[in-house]
BAGUTOR-825113 format. One line per field, with one value per residue: residue number from 1; residue in three letters; x, y, z of N, C-alpha, C, O in turn. Coordinates in nm, 4 decimals. Layout:
<recs>
nr (NUM	...)
rest (ALA	...)
n.xx (X	...)
n.yy (Y	...)
n.zz (Z	...)
ca.xx (X	...)
ca.yy (Y	...)
ca.zz (Z	...)
c.xx (X	...)
c.yy (Y	...)
c.zz (Z	...)
o.xx (X	...)
o.yy (Y	...)
o.zz (Z	...)
</recs>
This chain:
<recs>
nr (1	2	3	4	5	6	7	8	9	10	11	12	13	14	15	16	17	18	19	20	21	22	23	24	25	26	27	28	29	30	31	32	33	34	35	36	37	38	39	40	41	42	43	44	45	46	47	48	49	50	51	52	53	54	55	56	57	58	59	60	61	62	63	64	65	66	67	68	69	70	71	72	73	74	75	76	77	78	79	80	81	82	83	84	85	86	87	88	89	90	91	92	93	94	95	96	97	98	99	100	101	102	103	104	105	106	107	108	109	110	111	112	113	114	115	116	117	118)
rest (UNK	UNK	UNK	UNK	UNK	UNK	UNK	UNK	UNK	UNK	UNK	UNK	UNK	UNK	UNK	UNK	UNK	UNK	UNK	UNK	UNK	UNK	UNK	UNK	UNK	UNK	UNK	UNK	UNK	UNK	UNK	UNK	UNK	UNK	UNK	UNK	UNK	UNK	UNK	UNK	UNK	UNK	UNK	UNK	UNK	UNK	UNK	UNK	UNK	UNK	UNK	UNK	UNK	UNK	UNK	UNK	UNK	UNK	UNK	UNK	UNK	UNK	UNK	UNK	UNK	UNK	UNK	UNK	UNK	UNK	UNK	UNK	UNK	UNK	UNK	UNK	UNK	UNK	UNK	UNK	UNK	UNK	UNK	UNK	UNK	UNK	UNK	UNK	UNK	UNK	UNK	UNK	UNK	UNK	UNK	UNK	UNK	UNK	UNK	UNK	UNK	UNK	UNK	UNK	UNK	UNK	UNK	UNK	UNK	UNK	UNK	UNK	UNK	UNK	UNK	UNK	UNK	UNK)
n.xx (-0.1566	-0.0280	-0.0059	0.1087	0.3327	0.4233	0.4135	0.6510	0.8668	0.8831	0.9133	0.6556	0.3301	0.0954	-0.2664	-0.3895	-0.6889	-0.9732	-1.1920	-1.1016	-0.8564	-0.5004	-0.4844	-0.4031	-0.3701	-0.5130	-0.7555	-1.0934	-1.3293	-1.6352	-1.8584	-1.9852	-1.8743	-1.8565	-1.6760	-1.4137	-1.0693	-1.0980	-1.2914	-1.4051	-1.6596	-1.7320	-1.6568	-1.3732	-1.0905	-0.9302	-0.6112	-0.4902	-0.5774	-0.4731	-0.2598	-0.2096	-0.2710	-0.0037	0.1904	0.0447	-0.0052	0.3067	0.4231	0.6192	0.8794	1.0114	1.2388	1.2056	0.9432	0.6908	0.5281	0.2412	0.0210	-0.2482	-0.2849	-0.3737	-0.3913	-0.0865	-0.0599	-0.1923	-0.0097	0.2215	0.1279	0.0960	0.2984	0.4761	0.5858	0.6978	1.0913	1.1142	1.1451	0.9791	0.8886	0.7720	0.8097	0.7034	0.5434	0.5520	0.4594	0.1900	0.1984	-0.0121	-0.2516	-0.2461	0.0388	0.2082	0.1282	0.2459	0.5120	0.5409	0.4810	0.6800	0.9159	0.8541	0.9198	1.1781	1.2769	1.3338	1.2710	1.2760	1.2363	1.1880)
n.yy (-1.0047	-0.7934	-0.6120	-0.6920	-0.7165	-0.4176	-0.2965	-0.4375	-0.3752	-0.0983	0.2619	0.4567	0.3618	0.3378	0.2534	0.2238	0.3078	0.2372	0.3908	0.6055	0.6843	0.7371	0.6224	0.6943	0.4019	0.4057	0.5239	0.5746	0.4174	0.5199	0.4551	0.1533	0.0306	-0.0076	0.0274	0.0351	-0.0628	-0.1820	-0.1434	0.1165	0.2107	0.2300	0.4435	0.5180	0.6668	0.9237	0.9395	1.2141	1.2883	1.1103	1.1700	1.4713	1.3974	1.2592	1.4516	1.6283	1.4523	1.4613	1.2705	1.2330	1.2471	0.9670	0.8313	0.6071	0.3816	0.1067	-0.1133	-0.3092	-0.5813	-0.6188	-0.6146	-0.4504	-0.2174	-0.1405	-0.0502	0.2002	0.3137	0.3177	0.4961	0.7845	0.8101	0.8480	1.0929	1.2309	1.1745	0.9016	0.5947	0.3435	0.0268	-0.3251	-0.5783	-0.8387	-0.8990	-1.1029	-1.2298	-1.4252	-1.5465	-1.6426	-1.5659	-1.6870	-1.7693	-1.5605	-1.4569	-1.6256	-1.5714	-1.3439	-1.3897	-1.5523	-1.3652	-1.1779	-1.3277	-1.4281	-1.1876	-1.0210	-0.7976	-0.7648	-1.0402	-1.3222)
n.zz (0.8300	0.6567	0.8018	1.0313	0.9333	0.8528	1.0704	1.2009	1.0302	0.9510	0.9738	0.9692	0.8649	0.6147	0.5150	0.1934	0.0563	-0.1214	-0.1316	0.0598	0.0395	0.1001	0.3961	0.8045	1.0157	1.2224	1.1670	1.1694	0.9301	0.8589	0.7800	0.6191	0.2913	-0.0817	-0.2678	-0.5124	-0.7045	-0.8852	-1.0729	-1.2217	-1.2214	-0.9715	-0.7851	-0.7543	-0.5156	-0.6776	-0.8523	-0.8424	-0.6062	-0.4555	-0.4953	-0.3713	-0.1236	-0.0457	-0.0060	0.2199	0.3778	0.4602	0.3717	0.1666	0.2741	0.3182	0.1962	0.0853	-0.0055	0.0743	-0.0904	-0.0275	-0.1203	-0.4004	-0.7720	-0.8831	-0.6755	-0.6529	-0.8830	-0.8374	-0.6367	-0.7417	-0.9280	-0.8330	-0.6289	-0.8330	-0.9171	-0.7034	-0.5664	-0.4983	-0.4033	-0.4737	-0.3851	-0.4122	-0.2868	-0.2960	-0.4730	-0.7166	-1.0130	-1.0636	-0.8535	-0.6049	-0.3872	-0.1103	-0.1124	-0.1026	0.0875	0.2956	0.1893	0.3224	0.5889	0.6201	0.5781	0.8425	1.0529	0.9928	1.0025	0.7898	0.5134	0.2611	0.1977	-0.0325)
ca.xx (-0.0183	0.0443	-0.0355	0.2470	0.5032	0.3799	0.4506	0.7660	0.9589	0.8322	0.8805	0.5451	0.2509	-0.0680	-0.3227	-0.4503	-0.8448	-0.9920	-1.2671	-1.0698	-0.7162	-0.4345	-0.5417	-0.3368	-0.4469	-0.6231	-0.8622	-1.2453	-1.3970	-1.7681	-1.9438	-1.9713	-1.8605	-1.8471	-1.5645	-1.2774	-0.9921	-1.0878	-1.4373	-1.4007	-1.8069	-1.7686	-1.6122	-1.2513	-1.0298	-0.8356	-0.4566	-0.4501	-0.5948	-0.3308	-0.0778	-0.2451	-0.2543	0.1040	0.2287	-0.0634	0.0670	0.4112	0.4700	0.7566	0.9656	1.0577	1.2805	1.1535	0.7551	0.7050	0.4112	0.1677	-0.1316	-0.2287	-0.2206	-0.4612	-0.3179	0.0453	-0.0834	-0.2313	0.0772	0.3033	0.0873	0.0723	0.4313	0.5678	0.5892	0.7702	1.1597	1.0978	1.1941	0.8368	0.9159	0.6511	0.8840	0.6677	0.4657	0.6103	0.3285	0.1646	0.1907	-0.1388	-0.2603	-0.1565	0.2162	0.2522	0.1157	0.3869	0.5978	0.5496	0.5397	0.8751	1.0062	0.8564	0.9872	1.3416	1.3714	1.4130	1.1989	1.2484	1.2595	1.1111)
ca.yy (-1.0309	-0.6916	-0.5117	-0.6840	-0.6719	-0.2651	-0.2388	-0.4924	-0.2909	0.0718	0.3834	0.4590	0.3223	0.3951	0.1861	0.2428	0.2625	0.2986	0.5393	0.7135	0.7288	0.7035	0.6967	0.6264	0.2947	0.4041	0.6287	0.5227	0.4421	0.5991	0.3602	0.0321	0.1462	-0.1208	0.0787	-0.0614	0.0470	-0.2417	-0.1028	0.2593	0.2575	0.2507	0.5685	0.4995	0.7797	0.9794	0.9298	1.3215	1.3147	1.0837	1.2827	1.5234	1.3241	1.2492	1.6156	1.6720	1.3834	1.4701	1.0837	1.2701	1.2338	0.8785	0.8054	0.4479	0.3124	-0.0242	-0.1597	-0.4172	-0.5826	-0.6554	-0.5621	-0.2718	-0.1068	-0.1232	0.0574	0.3126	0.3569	0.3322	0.6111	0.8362	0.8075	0.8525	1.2291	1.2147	1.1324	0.8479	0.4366	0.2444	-0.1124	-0.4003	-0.6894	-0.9675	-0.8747	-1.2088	-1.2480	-1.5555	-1.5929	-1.6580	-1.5026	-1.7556	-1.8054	-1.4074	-1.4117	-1.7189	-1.5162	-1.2231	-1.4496	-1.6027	-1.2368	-1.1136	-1.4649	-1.3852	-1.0077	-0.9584	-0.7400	-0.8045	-1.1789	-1.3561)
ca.zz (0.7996	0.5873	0.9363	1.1168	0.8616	0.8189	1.2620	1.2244	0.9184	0.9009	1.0851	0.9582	0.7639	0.6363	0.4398	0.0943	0.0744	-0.2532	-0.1387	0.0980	-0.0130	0.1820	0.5351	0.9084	1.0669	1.3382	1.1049	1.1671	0.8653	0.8784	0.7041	0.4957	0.1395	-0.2145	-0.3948	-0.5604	-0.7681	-1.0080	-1.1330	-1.2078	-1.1772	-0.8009	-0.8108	-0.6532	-0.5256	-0.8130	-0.8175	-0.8158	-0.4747	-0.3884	-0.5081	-0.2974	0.0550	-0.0242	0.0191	0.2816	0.5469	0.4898	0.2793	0.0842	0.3810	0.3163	0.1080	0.0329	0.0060	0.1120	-0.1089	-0.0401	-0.1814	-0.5254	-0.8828	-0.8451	-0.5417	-0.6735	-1.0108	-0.7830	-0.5539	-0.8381	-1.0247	-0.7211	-0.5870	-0.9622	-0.9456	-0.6209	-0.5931	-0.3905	-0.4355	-0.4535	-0.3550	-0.4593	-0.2291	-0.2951	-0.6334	-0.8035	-1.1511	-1.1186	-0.7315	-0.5223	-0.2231	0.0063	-0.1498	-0.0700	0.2835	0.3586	0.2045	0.4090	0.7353	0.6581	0.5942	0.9190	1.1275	0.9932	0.9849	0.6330	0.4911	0.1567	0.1847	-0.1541)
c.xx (0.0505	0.0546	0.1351	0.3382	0.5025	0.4893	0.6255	0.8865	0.9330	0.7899	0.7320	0.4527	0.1454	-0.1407	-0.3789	-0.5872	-0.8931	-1.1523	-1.1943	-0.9166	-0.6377	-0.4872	-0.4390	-0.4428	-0.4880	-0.7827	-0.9595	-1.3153	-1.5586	-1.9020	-1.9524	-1.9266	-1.8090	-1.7774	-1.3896	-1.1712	-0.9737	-1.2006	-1.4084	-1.5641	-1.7990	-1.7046	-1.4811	-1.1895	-0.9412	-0.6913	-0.4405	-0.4884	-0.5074	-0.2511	-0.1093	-0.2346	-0.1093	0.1844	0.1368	0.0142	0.1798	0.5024	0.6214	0.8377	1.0298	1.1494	1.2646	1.0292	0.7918	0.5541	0.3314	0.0383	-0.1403	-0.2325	-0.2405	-0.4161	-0.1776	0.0430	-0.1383	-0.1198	0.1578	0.2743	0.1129	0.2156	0.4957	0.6495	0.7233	0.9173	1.1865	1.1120	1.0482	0.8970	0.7716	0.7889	0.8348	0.5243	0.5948	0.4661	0.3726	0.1890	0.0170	-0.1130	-0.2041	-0.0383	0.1988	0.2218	0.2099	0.4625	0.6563	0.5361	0.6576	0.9140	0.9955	0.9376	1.1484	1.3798	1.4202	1.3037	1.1426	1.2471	1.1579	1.1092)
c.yy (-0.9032	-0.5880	-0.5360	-0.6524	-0.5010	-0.2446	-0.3078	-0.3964	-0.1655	0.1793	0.4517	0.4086	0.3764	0.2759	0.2349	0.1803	0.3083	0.3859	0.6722	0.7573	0.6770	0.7338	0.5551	0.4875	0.3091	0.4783	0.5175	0.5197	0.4507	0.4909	0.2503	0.0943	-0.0269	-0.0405	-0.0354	-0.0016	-0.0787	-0.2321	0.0955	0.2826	0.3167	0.4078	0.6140	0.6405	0.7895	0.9487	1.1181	1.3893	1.2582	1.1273	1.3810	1.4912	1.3098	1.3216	1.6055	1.5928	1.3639	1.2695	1.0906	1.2679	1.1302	0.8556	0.6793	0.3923	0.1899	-0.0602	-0.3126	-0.4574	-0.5922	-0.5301	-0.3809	-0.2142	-0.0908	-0.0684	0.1737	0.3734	0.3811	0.5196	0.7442	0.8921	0.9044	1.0410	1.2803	1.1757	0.9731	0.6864	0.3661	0.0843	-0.2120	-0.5567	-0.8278	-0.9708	-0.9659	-1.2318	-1.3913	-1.6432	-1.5682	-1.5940	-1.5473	-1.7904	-1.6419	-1.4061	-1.5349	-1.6580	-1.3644	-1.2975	-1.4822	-1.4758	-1.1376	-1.2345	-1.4389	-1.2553	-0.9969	-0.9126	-0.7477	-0.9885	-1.2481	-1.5119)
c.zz (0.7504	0.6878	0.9856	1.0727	0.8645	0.9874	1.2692	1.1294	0.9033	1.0384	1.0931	0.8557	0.7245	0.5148	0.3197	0.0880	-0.0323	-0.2499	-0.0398	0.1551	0.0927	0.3299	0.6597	0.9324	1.1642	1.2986	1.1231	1.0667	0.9135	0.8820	0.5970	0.3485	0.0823	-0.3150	-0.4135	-0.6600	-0.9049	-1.1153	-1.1288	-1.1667	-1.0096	-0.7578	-0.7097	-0.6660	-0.5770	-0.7749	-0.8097	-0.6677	-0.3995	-0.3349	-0.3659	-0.1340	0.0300	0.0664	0.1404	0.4092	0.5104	0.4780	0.2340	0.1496	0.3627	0.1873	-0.0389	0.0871	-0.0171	0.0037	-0.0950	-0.0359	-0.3536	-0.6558	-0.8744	-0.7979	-0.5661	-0.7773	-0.9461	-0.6629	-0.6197	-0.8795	-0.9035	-0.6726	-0.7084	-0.9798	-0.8405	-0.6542	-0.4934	-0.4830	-0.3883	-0.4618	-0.3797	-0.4205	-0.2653	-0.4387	-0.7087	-0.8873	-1.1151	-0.9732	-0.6877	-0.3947	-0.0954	-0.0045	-0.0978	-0.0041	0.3637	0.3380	0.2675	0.5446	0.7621	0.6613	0.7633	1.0485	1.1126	1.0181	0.8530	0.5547	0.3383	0.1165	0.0479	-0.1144)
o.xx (0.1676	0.1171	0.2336	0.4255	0.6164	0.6006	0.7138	0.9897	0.9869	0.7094	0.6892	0.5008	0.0934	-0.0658	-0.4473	-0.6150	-0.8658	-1.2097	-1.2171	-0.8749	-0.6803	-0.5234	-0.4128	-0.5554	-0.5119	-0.8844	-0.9337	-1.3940	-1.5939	-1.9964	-1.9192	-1.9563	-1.7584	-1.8128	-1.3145	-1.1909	-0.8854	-1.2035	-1.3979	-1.5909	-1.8482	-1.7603	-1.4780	-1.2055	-0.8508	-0.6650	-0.3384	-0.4505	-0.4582	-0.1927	-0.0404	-0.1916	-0.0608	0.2339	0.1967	0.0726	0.2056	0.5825	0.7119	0.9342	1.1479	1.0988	1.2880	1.0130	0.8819	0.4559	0.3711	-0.0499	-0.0403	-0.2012	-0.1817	-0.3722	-0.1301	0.1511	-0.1276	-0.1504	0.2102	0.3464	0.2048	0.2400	0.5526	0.7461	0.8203	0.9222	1.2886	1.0917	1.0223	0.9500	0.6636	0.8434	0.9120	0.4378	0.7020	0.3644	0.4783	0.1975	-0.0565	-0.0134	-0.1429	0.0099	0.1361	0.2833	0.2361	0.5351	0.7633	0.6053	0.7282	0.9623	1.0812	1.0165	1.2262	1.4926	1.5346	1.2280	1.0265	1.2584	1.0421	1.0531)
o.yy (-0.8846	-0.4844	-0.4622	-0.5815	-0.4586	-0.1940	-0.2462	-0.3580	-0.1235	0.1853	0.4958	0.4118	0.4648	0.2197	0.3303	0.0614	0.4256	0.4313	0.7925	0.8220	0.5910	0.8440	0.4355	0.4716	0.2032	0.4861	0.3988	0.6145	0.3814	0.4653	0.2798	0.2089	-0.1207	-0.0387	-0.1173	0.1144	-0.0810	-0.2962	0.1690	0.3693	0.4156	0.4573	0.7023	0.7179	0.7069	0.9342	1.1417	1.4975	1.3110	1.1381	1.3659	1.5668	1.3750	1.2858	1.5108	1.6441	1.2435	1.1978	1.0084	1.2975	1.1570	0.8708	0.6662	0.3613	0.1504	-0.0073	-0.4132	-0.4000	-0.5724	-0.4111	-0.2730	-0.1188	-0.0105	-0.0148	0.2713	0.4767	0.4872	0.6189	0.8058	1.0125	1.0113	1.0784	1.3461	1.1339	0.9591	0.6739	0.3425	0.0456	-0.1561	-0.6203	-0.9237	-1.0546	-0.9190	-1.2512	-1.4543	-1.7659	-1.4842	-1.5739	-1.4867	-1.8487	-1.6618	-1.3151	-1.5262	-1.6402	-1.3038	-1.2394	-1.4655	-1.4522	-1.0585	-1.1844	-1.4315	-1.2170	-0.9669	-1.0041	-0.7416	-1.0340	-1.2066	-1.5936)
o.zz (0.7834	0.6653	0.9847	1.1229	0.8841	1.0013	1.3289	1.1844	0.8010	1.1314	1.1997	0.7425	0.7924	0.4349	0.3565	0.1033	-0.0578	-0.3489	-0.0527	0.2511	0.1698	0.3711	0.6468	0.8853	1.2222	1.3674	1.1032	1.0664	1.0089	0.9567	0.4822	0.3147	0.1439	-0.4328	-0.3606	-0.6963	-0.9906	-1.2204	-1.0306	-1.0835	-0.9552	-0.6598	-0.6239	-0.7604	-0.5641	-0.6556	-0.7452	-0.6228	-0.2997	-0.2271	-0.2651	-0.0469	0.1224	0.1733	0.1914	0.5047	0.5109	0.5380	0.2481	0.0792	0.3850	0.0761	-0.1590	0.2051	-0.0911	0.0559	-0.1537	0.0279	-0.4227	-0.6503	-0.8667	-0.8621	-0.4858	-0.8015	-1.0204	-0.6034	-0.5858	-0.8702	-0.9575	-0.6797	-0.6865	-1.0462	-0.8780	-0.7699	-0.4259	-0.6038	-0.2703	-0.5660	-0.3608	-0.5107	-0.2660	-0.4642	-0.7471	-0.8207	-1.1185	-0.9678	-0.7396	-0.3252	-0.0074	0.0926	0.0062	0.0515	0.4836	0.4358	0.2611	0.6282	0.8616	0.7720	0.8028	1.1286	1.2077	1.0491	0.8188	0.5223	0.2979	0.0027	0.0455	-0.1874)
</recs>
């Protein structure tokens, strides 16, 4: 669902991977990997590498980040972005919604064309 809305609303996307940062969606991951950005043990990638891929694939270009996905990944896009002059969006981060209320509400938004639809 966060694919289509990504191809339906956005000149470009990329996915957040918490071992190997921001990366395009066609990138091949290598190999199975058990990291997370909710266990620091697992040894998730730094927000200063972020920052780093930001600048690197030319991110700063946009004026406005689309975010989606949960708490974790919007404290790590948040943190990341922050340095940047750039508008981080979190469209459907309503506290106290469930997984499946936020993927209806990203179907109705992609069914109508409204990107921010709540």
């Amino acid at each position: 669902m966060n694919r289509e809305y990504a191809e339906q609303f956005s000149e470009r996307w990329v996915i957040l991977s918490a071992k190997h940062g921001y990366i395009d969606p066609d990138f091949i991951i290598p190999e199975n990997y058990n990291v997370t950005f909710k266990n620091l043990k697992t040894s998730p990638v730094t927000t200063s590498i972020l920052v780093q891929q930001i600048k690197d694939q030319d991110l700063v270009r946009y004026p406005i980040v689309i975010g989606l996905g949960g708490k974790e990944y919007r404290k790590r896009i948040q943190e990341s972005f922050k340095s940047y002059d750039i508008n981080v969006k979190f469209p459907f981060a309503v506290p106290g919604l469930r997984m499946g209320e936020t993927m209806s509400r990203i179907k109705k938004a992609i069914a109508q064309g409204n990107m921010e639809m709540e």
